[in-house]
N, C-alpha and C positions, 0 to 999 in steps of 0.2 A: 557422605554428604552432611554437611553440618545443619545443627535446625535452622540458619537463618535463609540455606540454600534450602532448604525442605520446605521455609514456608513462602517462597517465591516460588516455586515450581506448585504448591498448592493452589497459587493466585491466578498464576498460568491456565493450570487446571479448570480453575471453576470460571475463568474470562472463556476456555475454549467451549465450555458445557454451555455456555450458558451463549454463545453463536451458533453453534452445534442447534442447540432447540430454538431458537429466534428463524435462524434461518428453515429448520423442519416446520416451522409451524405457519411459514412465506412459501411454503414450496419450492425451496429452495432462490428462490427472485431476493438479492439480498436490499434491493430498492423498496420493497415493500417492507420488509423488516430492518427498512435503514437506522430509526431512531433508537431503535432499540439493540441495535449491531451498536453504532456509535457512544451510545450509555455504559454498557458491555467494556465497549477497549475504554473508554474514560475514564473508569472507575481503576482498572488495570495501569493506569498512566500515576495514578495518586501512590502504586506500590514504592515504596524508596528503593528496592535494590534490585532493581531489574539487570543491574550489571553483571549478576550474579550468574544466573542460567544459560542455557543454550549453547547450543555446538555450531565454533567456526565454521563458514562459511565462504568463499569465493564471493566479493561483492563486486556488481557487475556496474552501479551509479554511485557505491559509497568507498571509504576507506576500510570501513570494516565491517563485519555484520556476522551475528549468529543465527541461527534460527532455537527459537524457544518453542514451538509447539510445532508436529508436525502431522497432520493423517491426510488421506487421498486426499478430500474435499477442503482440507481449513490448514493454511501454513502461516505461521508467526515470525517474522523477522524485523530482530531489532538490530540497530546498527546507527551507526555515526557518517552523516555527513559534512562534511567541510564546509566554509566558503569558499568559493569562486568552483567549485564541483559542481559540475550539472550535466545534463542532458538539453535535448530538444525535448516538446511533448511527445511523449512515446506512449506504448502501451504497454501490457506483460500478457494477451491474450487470455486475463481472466478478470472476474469483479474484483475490487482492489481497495483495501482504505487504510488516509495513512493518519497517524497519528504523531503529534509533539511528546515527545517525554522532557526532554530539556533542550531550549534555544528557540529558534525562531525559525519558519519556512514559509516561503511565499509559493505559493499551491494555486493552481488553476486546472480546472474539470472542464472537459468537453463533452461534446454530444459530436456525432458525427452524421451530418444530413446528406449526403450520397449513398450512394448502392455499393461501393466498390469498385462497380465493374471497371473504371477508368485507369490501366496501369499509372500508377507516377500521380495521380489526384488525388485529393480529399476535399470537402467541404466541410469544413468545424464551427462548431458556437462555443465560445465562453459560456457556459453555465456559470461559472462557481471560481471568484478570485478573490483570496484574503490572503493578508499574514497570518500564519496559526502562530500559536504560542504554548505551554505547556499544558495539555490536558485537550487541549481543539483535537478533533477527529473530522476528516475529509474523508467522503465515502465515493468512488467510481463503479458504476453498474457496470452490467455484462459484455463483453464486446457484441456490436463494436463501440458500444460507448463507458470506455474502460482507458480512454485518454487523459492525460492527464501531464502536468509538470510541478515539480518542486527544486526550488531555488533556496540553499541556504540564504539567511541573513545575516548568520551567525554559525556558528558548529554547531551543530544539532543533531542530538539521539532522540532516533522515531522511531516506531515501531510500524512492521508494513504487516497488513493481514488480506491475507490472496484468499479465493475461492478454490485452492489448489493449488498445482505446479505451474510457474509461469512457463510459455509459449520458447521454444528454442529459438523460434523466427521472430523479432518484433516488428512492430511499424514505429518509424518516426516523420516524426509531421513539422512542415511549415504554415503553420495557419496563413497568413497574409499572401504567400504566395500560391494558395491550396497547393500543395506538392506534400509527396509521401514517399518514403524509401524505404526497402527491409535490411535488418542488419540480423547476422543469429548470432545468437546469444550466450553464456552458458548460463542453462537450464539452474531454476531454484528446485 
């Protein structure tokens, strides 16, 4: 590993330490330790060579992706999306935030105000709609309000930090028409 891969995987290191203890010190709820999760990857977003780290990946919304950090509770994946690449709002069955490294994504959070029980339903709110740009950080809480969508503007490498292994089953959502469908996945 050469030093300049050594001291990106350090940077890595001390973004995972330091959500690691944000979110121990929220009890795990990473809504309570949102600003401070969010501060965390931001400062990680300033790294120059994150292109450096992390092991190929299978990417299931991008063209490519690796994962840079991984333990039970806390996975780091960065990766490139396209323009004209998207999904519907989906979920990954865990809390979720995504961050800009380079380019632009247009990001919208939900909340989900039903119970479930409705096969084929959802009722969703817009919480949370901007263009991010390099260095913005977007946080999604716990399911089921761990919805979300991101739309290139442009190609853009993000970086995604799960509370874990995302969900094999996900849901995808039509707000407007409240409808919901499972698709499964391959597993991050």
């Amino acid at each position: 590993m050469t030093s300049k891969e050594q001291g990106v995987a350090a940077a890595v290191r001390r973004c995972a330490g330091d959500l690691i203890r944000h979110l121990d010190a929220a009890g795990g709820d990473p809504t309570i330790a949102g600003e401070e999760i969010k501060a965390s990857i931001a400062r990680l977003m300033t790294y120059p060579d994150l292109f450096d780290v992390g092991i190929v990946r299978p990417a299931n919304h991008g063209e490519s992706s690796r994962i840079i950090y991984y333990d039970p509770n806390l996975v780091m994946i960065f990766g490139v999306t396209r323009v004209g690449q998207m999904d519907p709002p989906h979920n990954h069955g865990t809390w979720l935030a995504t961050a800009v490294y380079r380019g632009e994504l247009r990001y919208e959070g939900y909340l989900r105000r039903d119970d479930g029980s409705r096969a084929g339903y959802a009722e969703l709110d817009c919480v949370e709609s901007r263009v991010m740009k390099p260095g913005d950080v977007a946080l999604c809480g716990a399911p089921p309000n761990d919805i979300h969508i991101t739309i290139p503007v442009v190609d853009t490498w993000a970086l995604v930090v799960a509370g874990g292994a995302f969900s094999n089953v996900r849901e995808y959502y039509d707000p407007q028409k409240r409808q919901r469908w499972e698709k499964s996945e391959k597993a991050a």
